[in-house]
N, C-alpha and C positions, 0 to 999 in steps of 0.2 A: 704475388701479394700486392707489390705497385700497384698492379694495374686494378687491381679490384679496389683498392682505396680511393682510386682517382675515380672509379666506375659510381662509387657509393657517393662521394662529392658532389659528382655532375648529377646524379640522381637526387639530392640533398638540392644543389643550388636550382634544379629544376623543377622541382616541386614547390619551391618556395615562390619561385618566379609566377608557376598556374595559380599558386595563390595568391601572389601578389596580384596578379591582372584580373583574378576572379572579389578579389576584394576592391580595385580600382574602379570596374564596371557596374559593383552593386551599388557605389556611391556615386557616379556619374548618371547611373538612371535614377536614382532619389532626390540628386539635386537637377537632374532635367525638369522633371514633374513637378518638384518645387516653384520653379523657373515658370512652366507652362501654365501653373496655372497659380501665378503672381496676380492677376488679377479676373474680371471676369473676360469670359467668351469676347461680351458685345466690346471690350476697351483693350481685345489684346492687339499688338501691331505684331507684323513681320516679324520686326528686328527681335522681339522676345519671343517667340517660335522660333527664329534661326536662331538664336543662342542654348534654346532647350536642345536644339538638331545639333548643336557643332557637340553638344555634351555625351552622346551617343553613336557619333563617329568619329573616331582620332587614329593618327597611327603609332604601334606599339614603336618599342625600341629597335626592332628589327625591321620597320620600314612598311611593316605590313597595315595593310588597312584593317580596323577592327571593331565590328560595329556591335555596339552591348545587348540590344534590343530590336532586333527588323520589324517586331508588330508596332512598337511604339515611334520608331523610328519613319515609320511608311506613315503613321497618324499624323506626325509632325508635317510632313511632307503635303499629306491631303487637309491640313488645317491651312496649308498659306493657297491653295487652291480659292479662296473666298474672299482673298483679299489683294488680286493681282490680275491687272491689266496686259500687261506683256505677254504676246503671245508667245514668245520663246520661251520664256521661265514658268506658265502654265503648264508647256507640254514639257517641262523638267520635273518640274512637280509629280506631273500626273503620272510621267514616265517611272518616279522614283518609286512614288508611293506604290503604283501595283506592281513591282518589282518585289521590294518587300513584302507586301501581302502575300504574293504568292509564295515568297520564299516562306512565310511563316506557316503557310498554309502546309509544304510540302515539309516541313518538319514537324510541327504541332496541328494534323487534320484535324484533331476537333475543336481547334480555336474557334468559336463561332463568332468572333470580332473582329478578326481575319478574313469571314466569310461574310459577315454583315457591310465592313467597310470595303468589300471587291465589291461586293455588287450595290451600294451607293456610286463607288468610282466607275462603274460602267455604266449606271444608268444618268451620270453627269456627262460621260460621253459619248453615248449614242440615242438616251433615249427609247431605248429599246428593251421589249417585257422579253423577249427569245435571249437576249444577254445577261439577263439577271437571273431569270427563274430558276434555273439549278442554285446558285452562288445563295439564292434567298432559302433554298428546300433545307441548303445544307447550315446555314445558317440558324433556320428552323430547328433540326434536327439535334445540334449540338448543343441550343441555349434555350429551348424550349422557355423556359421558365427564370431566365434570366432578366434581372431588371435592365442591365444596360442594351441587350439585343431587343427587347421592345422598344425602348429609344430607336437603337438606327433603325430597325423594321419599318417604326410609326412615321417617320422623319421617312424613307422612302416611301411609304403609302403617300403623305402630305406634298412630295414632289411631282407621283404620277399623277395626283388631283390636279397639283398649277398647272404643271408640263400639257396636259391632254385630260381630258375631265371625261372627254369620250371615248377612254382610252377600254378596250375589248380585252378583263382580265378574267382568266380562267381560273374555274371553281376550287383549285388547288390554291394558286395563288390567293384568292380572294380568302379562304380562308384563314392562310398566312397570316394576313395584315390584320383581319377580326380579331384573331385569338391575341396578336400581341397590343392590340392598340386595346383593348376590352384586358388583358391581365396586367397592361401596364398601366392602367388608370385604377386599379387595386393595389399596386404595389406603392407603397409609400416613397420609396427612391427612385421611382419613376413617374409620378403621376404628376406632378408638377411639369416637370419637361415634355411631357404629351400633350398636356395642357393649353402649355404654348405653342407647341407646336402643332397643334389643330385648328386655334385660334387666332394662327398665324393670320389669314383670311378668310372673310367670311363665305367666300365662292368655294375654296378649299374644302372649310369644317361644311356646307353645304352639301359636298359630292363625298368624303367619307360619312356624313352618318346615314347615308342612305346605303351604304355597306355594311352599316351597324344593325345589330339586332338589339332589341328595346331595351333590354338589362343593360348595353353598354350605352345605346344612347341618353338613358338619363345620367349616366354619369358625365358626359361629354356635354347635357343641356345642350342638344340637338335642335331643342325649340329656338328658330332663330329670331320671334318675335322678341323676347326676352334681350 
């Protein structure tokens, strides 16, 4: 009879514990993202990115490492990518972020933010359409109709414009980038940030809207007399 009392305790103070650290991590990824996005994109520094990162990995009482978020977590990691010199802590960065990514990928496949932000972090580092095109299909496939996956879509089309303007993309892909740069300039929570980011350059919004077909070009004012 002992032993099942002490059995139902330990079962008691252990379930209390998973709730404790599952209530811990809801509120450590609420004030991460609080944190992150303190102020805008263009005025965040480092130091307020790593402080969002250290809020999503700590370790528990038992010494273990415990990380709340791997997708949001790898985000953080690929945001100080854009604002660091060092080439040691670059390839820390980049080493971390698709560490996460994939890990999120290999527990939640139809993250398509997961699958959007791999294949930005590869074509950051090789440049290459054979590195992305699956990572972009699947990406496709999961958010179709997502406002935020036409963001990174449109934001990768606007990188292979700068990167190589004469860059040989295939009918698959090319449709990819059509369908979200053309539904993300209908979508109200995305059409502003496509926005900008096609008129990021005029050399750029030049070689996407000869991608484009007419119904999206006028919404993109393609006329670049204008």
């Amino acid at each position: 009879m002992t032993v099942v009392k002490y059995s139902v305790v330990l079962l008691l103070v252990l379930c209390l514990y998973v709730s404790g650290q599952r209530l811990n991590n809801a509120s450590r990824e609420y004030q991460s993202e609080i944190v992150f996005n303190s102020v805008e994109a263009t005025q965040r520094d480092s130091q307020i990115t790593q402080n969002a990162l250290g809020l999503l990995k700590y370790e528990n009482v038992f010494g273990h490492t415990v990380i709340v978020n791997p997708y949001l977590l790898g985000y953080y990691y690929y945001s100080l990518l854009f604002d660091e010199q060092d080439s040691q802590r670059l390839a820390y960065y980049y080493d971390n972020a698709h560490q996460l990514f994939t890990q999120t990928i290999s527990q939640q496949p139809t993250n398509a933010k997961a699958w959007a932000n791999l294949a930005l972090l590869n074509w950051l580092n090789t440049q290459s359409l054979d590195d992305i095109e699956v990572l972009v299909q699947r990406a496709h496939s999961y958010g179709q109709y997502n406002f935020r996956i036409h963001v990174k879509i449109s934001q990768l089309a606007q990188w292979i414009a700068q990167t190589n303007p004469n860059t040989a993309i295939n009918s698959e892909l090319m449709k990819i980038f059509v369908h979200h740069l053309t539904y993300g300039l209908e979508d109200r929570r995305s059409r502003q940030a496509i926005r900008e980011i096609i008129n990021n350059a005029s050399e750029d919004k030049a070689v996407i809207c000869t991608w484009l077909e007419q119904t999206a070009r006028e919404k993109l004012r393609c006329d670049l007399t204008r």
